[in-house]
CHARMM-style PDB file with segment names, atoms N, HN, CA, C and O in Angstrom:
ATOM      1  N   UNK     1      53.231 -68.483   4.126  1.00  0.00      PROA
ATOM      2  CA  UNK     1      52.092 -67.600   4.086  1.00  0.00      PROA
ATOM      3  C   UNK     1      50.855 -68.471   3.860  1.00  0.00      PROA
ATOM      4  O   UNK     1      50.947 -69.274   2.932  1.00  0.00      PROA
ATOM      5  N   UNK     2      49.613 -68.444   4.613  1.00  0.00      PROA
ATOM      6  HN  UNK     2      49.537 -67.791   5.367  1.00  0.00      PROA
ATOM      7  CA  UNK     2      48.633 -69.329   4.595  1.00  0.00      PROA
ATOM      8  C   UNK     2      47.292 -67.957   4.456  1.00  0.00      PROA
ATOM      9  O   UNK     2      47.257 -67.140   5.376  1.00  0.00      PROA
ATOM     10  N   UNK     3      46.609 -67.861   3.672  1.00  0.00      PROA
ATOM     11  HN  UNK     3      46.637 -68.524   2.925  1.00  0.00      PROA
ATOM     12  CA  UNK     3      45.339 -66.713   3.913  1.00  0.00      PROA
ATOM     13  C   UNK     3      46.131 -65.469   3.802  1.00  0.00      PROA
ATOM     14  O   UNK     3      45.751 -64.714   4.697  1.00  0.00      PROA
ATOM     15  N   UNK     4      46.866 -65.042   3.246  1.00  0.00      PROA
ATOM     16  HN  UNK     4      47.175 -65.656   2.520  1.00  0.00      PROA
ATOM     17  CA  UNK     4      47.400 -63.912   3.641  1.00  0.00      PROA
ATOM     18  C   UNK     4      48.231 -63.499   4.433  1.00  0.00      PROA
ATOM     19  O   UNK     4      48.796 -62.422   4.239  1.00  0.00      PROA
ATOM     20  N   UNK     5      48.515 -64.364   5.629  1.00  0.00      PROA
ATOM     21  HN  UNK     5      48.056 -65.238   5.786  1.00  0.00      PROA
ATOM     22  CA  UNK     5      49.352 -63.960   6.409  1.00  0.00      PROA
ATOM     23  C   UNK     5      49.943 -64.811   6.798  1.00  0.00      PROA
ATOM     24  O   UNK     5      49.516 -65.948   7.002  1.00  0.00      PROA
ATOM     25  N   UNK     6      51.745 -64.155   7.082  1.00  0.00      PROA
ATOM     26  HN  UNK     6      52.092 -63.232   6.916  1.00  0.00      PROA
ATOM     27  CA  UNK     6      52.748 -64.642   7.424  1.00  0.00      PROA
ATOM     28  C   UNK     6      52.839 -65.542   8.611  1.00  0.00      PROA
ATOM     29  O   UNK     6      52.313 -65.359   9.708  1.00  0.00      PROA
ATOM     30  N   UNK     7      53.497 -66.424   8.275  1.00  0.00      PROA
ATOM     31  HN  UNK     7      53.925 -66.573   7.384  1.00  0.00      PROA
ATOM     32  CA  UNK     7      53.197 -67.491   9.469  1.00  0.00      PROA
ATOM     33  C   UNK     7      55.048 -68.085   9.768  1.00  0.00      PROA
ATOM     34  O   UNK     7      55.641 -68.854   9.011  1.00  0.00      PROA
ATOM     35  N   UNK     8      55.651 -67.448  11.089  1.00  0.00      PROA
ATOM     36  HN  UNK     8      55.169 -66.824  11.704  1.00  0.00      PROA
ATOM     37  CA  UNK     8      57.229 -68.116  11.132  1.00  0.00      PROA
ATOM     38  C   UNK     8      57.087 -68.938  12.177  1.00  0.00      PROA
ATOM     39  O   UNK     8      56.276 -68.906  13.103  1.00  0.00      PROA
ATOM     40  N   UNK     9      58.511 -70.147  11.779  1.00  0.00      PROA
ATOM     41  HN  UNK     9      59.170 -70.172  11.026  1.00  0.00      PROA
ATOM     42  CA  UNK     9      58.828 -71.476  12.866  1.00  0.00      PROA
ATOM     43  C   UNK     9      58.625 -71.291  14.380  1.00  0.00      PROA
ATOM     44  O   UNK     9      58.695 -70.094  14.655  1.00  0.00      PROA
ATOM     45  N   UNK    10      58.502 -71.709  14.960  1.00  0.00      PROA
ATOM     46  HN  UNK    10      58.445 -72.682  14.736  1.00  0.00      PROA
ATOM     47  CA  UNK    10      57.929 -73.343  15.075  1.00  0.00      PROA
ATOM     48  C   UNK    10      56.302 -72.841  14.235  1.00  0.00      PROA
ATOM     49  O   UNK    10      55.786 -71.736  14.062  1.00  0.00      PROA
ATOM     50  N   UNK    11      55.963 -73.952  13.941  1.00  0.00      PROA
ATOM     51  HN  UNK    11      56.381 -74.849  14.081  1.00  0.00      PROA
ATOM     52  CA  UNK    11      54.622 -74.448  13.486  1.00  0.00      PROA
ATOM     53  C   UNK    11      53.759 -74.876  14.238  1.00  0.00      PROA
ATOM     54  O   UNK    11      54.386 -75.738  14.854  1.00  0.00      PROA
ATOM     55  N   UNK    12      52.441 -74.885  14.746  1.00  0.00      PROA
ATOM     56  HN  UNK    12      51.931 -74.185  14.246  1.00  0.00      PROA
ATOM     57  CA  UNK    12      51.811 -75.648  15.504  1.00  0.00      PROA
ATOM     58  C   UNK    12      50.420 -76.254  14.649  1.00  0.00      PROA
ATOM     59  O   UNK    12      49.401 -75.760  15.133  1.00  0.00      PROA
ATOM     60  N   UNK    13      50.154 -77.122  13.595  1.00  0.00      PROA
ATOM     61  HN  UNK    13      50.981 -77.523  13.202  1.00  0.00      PROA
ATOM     62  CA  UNK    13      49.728 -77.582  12.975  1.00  0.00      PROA
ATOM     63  C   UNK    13      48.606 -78.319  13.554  1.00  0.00      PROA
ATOM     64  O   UNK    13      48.947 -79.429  13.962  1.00  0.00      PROA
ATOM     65  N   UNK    14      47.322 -78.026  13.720  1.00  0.00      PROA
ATOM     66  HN  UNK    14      47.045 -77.124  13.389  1.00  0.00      PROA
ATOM     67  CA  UNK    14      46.145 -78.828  14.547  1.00  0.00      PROA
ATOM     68  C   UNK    14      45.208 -79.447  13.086  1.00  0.00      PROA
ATOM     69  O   UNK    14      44.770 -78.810  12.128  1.00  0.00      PROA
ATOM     70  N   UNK    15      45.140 -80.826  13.375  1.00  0.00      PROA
ATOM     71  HN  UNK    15      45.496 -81.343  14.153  1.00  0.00      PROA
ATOM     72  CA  UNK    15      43.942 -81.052  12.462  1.00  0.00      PROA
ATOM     73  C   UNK    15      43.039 -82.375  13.076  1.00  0.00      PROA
ATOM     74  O   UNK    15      43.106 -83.142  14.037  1.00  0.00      PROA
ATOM     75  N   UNK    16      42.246 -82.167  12.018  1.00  0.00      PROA
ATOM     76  HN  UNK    16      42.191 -81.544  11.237  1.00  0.00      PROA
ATOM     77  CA  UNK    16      40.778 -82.952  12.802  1.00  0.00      PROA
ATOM     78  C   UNK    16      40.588 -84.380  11.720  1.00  0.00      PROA
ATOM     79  O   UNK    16      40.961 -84.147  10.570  1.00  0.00      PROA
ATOM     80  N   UNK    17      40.225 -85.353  11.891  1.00  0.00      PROA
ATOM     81  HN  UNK    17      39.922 -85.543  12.825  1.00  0.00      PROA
ATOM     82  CA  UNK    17      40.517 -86.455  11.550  1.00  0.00      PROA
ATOM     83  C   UNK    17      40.737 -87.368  11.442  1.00  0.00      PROA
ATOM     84  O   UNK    17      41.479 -87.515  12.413  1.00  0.00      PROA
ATOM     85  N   UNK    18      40.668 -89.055  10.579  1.00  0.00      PROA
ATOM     86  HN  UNK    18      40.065 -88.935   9.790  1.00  0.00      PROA
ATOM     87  CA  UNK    18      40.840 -90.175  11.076  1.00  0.00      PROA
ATOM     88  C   UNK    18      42.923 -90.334  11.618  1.00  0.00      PROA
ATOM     89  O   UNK    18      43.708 -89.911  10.770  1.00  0.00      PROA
ATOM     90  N   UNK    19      43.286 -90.682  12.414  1.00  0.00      PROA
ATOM     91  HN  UNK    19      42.649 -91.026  13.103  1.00  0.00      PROA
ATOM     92  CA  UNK    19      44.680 -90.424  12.514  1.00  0.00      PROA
ATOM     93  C   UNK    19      45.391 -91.375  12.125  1.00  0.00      PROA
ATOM     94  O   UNK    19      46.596 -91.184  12.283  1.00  0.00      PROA
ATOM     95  N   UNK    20      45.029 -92.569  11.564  1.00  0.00      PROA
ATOM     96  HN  UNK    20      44.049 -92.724  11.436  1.00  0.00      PROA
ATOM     97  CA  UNK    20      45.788 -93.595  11.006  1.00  0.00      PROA
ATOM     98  C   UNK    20      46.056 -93.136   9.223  1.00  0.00      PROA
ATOM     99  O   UNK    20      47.053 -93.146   8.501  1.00  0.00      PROA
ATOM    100  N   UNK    21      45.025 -92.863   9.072  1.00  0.00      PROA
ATOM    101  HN  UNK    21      44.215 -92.854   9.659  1.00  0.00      PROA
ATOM    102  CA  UNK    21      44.892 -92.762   7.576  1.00  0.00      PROA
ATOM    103  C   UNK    21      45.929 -91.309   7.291  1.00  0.00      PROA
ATOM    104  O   UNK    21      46.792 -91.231   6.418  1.00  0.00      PROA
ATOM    105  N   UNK    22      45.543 -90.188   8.332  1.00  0.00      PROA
ATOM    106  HN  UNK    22      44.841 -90.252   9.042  1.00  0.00      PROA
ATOM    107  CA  UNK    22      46.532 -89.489   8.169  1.00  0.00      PROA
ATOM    108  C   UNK    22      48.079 -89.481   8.608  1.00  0.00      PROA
ATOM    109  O   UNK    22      48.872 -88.637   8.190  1.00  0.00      PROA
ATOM    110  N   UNK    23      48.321 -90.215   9.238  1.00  0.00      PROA
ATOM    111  HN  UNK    23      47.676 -90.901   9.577  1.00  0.00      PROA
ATOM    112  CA  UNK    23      50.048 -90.378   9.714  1.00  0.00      PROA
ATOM    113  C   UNK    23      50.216 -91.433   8.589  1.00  0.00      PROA
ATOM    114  O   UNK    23      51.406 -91.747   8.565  1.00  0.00      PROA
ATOM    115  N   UNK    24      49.639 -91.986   7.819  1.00  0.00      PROA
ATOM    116  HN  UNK    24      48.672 -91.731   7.838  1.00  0.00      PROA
ATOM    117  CA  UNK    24      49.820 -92.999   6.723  1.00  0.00      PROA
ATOM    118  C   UNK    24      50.452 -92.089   5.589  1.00  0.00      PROA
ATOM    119  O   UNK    24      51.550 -92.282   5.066  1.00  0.00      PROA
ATOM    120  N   UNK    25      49.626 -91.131   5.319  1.00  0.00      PROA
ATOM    121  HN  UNK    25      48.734 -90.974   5.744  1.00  0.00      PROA
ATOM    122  CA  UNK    25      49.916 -89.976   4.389  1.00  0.00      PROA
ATOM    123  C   UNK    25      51.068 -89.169   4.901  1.00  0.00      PROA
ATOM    124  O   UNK    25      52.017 -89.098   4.120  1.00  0.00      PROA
ATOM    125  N   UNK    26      51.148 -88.752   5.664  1.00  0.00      PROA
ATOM    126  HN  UNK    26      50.377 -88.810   6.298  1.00  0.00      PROA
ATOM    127  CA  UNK    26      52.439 -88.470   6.034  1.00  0.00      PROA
ATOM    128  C   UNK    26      53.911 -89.062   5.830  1.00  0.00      PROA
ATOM    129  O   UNK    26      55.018 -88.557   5.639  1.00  0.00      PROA
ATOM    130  N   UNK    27      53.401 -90.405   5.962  1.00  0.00      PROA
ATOM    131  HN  UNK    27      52.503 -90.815   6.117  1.00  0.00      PROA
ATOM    132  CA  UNK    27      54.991 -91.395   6.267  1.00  0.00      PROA
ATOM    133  C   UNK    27      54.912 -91.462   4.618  1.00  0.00      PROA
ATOM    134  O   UNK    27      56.088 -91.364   4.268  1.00  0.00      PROA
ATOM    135  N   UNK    28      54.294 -91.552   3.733  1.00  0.00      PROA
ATOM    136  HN  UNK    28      53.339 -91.632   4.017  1.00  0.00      PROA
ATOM    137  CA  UNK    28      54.235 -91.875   2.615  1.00  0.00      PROA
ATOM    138  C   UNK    28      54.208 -90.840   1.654  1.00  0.00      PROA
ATOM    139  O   UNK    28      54.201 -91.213   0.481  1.00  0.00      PROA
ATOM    140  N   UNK    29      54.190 -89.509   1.901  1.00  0.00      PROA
ATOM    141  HN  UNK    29      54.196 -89.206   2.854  1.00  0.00      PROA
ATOM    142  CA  UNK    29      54.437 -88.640   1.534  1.00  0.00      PROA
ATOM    143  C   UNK    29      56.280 -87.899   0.952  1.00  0.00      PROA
ATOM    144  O   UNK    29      56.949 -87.500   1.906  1.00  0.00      PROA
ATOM    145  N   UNK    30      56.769 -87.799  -0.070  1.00  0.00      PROA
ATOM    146  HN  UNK    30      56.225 -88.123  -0.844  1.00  0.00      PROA
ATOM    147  CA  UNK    30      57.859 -87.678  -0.682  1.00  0.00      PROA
ATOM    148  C   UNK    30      58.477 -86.354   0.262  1.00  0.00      PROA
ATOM    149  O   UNK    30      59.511 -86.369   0.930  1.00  0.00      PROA
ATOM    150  N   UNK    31      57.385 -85.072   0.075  1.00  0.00      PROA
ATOM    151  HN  UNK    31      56.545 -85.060  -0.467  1.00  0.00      PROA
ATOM    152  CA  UNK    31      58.130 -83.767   0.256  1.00  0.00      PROA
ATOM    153  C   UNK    31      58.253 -84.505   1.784  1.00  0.00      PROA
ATOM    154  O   UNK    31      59.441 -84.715   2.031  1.00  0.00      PROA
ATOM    155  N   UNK    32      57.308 -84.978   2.928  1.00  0.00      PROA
ATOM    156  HN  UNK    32      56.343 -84.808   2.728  1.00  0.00      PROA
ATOM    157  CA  UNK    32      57.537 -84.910   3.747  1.00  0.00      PROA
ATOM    158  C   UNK    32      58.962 -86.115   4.286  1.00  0.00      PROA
ATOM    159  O   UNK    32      59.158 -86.223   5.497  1.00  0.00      PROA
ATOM    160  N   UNK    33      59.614 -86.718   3.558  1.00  0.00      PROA
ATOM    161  HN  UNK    33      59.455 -86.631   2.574  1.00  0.00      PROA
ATOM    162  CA  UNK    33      60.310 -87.848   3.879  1.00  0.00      PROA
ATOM    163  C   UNK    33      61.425 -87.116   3.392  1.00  0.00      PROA
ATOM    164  O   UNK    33      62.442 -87.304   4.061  1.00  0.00      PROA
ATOM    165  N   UNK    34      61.565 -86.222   2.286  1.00  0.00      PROA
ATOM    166  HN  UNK    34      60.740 -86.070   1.743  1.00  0.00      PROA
ATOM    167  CA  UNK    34      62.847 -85.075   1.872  1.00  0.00      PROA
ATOM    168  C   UNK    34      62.953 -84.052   3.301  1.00  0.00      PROA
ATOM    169  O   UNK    34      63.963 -84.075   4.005  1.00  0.00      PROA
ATOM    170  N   UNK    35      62.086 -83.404   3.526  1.00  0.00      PROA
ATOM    171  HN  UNK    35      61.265 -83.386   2.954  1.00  0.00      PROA
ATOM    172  CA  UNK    35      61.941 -82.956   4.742  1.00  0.00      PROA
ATOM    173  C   UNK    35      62.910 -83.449   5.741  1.00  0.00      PROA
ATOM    174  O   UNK    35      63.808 -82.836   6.318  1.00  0.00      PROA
ATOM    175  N   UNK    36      62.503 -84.821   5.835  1.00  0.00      PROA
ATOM    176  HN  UNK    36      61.773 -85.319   5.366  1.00  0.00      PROA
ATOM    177  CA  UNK    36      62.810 -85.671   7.363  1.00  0.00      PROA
ATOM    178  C   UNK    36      64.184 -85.900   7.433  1.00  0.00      PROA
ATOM    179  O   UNK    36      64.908 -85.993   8.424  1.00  0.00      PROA
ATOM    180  N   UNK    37      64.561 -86.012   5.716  1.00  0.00      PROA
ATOM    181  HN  UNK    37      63.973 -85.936   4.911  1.00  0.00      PROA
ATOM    182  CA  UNK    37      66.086 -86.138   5.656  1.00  0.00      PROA
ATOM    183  C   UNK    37      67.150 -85.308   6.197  1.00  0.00      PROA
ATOM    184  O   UNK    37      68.136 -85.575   6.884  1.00  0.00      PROA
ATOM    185  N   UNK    38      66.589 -83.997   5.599  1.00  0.00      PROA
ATOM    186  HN  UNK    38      65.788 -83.781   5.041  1.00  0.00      PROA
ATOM    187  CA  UNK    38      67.286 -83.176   6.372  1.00  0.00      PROA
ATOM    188  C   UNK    38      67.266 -82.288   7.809  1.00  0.00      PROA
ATOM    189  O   UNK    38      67.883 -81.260   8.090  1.00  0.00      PROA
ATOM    190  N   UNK    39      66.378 -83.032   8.557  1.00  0.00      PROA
ATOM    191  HN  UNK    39      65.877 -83.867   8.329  1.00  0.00      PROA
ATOM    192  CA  UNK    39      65.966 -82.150  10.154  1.00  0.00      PROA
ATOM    193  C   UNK    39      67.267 -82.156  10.787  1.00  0.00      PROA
ATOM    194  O   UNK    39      67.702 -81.175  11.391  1.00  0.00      PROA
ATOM    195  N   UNK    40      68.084 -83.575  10.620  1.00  0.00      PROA
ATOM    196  HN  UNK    40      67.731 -84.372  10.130  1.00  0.00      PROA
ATOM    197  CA  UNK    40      69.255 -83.531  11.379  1.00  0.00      PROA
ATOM    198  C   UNK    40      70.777 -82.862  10.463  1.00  0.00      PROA
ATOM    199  O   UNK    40      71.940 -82.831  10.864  1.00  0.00      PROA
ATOM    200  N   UNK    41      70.441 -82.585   9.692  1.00  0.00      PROA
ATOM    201  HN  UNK    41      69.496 -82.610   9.365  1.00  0.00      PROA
ATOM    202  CA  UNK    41      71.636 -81.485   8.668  1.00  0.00      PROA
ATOM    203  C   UNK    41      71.617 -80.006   9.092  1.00  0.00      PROA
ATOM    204  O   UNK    41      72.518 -79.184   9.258  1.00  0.00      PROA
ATOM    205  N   UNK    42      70.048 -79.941   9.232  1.00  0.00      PROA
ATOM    206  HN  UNK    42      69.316 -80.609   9.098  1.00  0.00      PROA
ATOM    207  CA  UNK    42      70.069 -78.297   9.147  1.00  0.00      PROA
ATOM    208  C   UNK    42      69.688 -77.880  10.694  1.00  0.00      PROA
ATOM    209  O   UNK    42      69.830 -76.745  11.149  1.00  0.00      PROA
ATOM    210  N   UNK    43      69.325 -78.685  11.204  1.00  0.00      PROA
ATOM    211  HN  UNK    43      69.209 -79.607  10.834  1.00  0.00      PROA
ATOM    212  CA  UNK    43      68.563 -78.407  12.743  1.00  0.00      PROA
ATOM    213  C   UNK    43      67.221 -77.847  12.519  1.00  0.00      PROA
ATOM    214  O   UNK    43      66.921 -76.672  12.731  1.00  0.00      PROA
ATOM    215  N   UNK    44      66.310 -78.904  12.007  1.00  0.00      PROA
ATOM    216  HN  UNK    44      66.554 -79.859  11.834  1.00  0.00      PROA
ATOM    217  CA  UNK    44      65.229 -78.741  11.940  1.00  0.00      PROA
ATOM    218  C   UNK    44      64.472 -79.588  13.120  1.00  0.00      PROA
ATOM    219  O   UNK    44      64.844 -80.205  14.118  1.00  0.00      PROA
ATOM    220  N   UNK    45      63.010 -79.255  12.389  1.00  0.00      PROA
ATOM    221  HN  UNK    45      62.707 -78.753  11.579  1.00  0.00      PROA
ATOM    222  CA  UNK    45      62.224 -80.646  14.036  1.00  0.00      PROA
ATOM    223  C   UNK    45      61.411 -80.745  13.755  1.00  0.00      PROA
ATOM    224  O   UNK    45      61.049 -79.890  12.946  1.00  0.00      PROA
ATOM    225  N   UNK    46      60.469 -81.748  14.106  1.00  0.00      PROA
ATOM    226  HN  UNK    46      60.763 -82.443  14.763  1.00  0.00      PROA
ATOM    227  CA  UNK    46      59.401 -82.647  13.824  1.00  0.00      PROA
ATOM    228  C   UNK    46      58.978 -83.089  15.020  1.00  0.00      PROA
ATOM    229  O   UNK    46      59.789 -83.656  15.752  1.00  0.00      PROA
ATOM    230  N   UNK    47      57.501 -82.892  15.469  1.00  0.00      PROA
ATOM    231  HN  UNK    47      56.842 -82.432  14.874  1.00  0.00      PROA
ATOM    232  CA  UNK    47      57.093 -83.791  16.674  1.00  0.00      PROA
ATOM    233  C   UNK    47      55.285 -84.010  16.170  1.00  0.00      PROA
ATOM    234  O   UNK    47      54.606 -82.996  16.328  1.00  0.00      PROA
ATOM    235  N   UNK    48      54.592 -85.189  15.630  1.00  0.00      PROA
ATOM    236  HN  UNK    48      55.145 -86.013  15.502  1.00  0.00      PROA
ATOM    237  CA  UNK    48      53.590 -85.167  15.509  1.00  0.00      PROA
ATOM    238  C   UNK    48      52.893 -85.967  16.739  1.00  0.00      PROA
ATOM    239  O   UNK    48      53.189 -87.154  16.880  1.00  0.00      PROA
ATOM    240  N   UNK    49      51.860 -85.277  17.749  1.00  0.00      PROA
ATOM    241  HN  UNK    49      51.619 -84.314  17.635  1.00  0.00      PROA
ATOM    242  CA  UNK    49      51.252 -86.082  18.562  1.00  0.00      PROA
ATOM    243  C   UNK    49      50.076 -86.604  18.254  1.00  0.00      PROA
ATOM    244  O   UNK    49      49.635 -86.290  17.148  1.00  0.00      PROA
ATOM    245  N   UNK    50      49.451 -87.297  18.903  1.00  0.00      PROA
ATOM    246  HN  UNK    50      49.809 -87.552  19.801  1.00  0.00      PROA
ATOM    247  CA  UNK    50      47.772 -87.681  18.767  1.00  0.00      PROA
ATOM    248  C   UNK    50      47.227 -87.147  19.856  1.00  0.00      PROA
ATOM    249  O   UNK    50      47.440 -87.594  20.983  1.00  0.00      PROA
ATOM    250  N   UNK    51      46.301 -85.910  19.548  1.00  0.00      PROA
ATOM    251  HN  UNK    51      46.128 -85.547  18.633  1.00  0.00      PROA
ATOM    252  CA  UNK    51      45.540 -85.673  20.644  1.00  0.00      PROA
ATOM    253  C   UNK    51      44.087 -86.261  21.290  1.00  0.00      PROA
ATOM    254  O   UNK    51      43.270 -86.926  20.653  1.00  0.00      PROA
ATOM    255  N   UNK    52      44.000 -85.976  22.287  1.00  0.00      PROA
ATOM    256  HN  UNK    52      44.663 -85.436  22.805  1.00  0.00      PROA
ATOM    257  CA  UNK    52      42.741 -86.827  22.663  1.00  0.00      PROA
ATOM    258  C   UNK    52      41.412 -85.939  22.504  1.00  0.00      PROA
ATOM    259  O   UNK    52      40.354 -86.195  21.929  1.00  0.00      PROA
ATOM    260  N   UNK    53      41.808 -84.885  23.165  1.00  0.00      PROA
ATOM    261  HN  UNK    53      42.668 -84.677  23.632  1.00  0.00      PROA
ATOM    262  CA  UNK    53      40.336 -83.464  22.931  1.00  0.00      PROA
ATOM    263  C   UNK    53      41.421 -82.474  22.568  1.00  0.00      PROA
ATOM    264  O   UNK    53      42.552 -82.617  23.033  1.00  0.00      PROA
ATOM    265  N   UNK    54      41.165 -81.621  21.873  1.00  0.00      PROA
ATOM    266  HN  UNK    54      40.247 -81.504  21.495  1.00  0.00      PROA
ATOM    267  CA  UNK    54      41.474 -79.972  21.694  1.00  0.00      PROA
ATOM    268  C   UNK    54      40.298 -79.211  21.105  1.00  0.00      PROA
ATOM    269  O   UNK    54      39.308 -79.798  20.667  1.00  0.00      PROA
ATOM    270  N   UNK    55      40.433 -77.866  21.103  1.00  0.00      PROA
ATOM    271  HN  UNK    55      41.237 -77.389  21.458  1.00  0.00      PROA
ATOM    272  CA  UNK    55      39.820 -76.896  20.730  1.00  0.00      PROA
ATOM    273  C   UNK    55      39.969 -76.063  20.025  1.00  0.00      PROA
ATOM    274  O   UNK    55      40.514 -75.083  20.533  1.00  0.00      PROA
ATOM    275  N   UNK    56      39.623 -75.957  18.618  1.00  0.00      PROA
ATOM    276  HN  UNK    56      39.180 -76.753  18.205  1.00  0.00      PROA
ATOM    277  CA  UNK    56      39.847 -74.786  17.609  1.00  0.00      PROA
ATOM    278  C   UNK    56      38.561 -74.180  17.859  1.00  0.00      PROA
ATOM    279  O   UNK    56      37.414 -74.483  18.189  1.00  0.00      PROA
ATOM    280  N   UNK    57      39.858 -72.369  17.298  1.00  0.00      PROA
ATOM    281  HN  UNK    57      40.790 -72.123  17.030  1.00  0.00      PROA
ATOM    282  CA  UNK    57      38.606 -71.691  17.339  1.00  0.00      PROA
ATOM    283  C   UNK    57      38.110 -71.724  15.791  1.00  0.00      PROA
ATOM    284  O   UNK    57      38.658 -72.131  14.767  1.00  0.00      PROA
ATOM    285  N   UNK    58      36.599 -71.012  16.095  1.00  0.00      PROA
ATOM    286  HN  UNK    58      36.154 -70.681  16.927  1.00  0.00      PROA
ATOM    287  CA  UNK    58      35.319 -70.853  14.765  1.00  0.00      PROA
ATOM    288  C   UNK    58      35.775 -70.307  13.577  1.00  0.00      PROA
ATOM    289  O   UNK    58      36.354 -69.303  13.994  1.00  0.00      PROA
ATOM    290  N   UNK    59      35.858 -70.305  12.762  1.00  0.00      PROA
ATOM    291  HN  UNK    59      35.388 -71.120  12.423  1.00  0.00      PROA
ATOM    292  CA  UNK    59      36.350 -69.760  11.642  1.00  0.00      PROA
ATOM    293  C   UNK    59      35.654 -68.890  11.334  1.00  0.00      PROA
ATOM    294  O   UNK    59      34.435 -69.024  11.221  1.00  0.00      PROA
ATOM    295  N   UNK    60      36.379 -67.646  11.103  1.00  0.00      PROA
ATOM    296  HN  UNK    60      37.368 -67.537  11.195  1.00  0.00      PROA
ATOM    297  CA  UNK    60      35.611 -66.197  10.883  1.00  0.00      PROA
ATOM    298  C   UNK    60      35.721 -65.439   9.726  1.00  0.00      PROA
ATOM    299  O   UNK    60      35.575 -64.217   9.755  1.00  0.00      PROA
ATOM    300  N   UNK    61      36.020 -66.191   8.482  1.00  0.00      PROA
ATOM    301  HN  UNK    61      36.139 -67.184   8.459  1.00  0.00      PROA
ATOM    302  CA  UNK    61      36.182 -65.731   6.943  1.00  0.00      PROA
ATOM    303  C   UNK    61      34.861 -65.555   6.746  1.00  0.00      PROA
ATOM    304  O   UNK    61      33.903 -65.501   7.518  1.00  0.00      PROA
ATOM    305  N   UNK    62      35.021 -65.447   5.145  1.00  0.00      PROA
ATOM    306  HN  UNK    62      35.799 -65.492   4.519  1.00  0.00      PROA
ATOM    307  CA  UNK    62      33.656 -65.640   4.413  1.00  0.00      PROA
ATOM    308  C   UNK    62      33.342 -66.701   3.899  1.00  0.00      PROA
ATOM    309  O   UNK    62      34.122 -67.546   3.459  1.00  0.00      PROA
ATOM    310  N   UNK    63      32.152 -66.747   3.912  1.00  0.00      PROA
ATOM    311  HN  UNK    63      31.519 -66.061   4.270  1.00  0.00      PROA
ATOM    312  CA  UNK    63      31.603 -67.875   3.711  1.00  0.00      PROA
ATOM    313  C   UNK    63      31.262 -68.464   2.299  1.00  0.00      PROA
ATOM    314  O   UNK    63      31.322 -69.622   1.887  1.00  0.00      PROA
ATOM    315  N   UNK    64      30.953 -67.510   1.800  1.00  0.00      PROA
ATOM    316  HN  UNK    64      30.904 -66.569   2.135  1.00  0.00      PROA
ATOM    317  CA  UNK    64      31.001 -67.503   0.047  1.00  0.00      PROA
ATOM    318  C   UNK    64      32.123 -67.872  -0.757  1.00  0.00      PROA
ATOM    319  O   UNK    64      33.260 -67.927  -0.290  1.00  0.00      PROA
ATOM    320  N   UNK    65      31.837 -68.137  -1.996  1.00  0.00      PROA
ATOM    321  HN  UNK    65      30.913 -68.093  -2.376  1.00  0.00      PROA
ATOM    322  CA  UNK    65      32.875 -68.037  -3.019  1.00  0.00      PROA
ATOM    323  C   UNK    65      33.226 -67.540  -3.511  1.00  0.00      PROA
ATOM    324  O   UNK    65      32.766 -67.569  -4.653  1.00  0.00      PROA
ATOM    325  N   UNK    66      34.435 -66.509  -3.243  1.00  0.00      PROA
ATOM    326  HN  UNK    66      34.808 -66.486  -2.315  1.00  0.00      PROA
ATOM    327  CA  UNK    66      35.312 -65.094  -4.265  1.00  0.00      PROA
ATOM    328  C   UNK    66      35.269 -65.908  -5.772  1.00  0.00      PROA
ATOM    329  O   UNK    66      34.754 -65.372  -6.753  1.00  0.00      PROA
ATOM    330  N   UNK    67      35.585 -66.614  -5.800  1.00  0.00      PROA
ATOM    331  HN  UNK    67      36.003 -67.050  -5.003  1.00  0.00      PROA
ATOM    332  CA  UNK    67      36.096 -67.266  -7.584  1.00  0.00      PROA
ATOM    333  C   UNK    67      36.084 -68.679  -7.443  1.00  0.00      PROA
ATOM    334  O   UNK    67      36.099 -69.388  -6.436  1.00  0.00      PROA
ATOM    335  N   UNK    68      36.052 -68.972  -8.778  1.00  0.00      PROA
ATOM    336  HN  UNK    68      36.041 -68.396  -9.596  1.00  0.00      PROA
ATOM    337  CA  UNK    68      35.888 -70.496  -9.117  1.00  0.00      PROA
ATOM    338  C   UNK    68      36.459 -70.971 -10.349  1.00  0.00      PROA
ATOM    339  O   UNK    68      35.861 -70.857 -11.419  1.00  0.00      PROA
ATOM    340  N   UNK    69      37.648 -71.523 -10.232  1.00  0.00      PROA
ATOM    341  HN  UNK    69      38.134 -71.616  -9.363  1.00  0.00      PROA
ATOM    342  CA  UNK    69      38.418 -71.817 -11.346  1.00  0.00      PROA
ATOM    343  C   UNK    69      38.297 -73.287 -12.146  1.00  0.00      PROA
ATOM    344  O   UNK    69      37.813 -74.193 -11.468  1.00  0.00      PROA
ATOM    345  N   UNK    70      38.639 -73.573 -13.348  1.00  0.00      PROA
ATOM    346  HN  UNK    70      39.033 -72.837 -13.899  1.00  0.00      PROA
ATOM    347  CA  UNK    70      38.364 -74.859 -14.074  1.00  0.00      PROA
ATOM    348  C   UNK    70      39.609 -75.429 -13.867  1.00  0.00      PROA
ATOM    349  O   UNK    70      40.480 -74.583 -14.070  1.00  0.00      PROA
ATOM    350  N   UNK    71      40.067 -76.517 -13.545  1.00  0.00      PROA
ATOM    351  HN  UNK    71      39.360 -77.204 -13.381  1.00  0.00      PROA
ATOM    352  CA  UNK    71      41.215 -77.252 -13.435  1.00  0.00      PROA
ATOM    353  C   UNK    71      40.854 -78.464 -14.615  1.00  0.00      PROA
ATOM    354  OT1 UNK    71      41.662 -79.365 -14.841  1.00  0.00      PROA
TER     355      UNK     71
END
């Protein structure tokens, strides 16, 4: 669940960004390397590409801040 709403497999995960620094974080990432362990146990899958152009759409929330918590 991401925003409220339900989100089922496959995943299509788009993000914007330097891509070294992020596939760095990835490979180095614990949950995601527990993950990786088991894709071939359970029949899971993994395919991260590098894109060259894509297009998200505009984001149409609000723009404000509902709340603001102290951590």
């Amino acid at each position: 669940m991401l925003e409220g709403r339900v989100y089922s497999p496959p995943f299509v995960i788009t993000v914007i960004g330097p891509v070294e620094e992020m596939t760095e974080a990835l490979d180095s990432s614990q949950n995601v390397r527990l993950y990786r362990e088991w894709v071939d146990h359970v029949g899971l899958g993994e395919k991260v590409e590098t894109l060259q152009d894509t297009t998200l759409p505009a984001y149409a929330g609000p723009l404000a801040v509902d709340a603001a918590v102290s951590r």
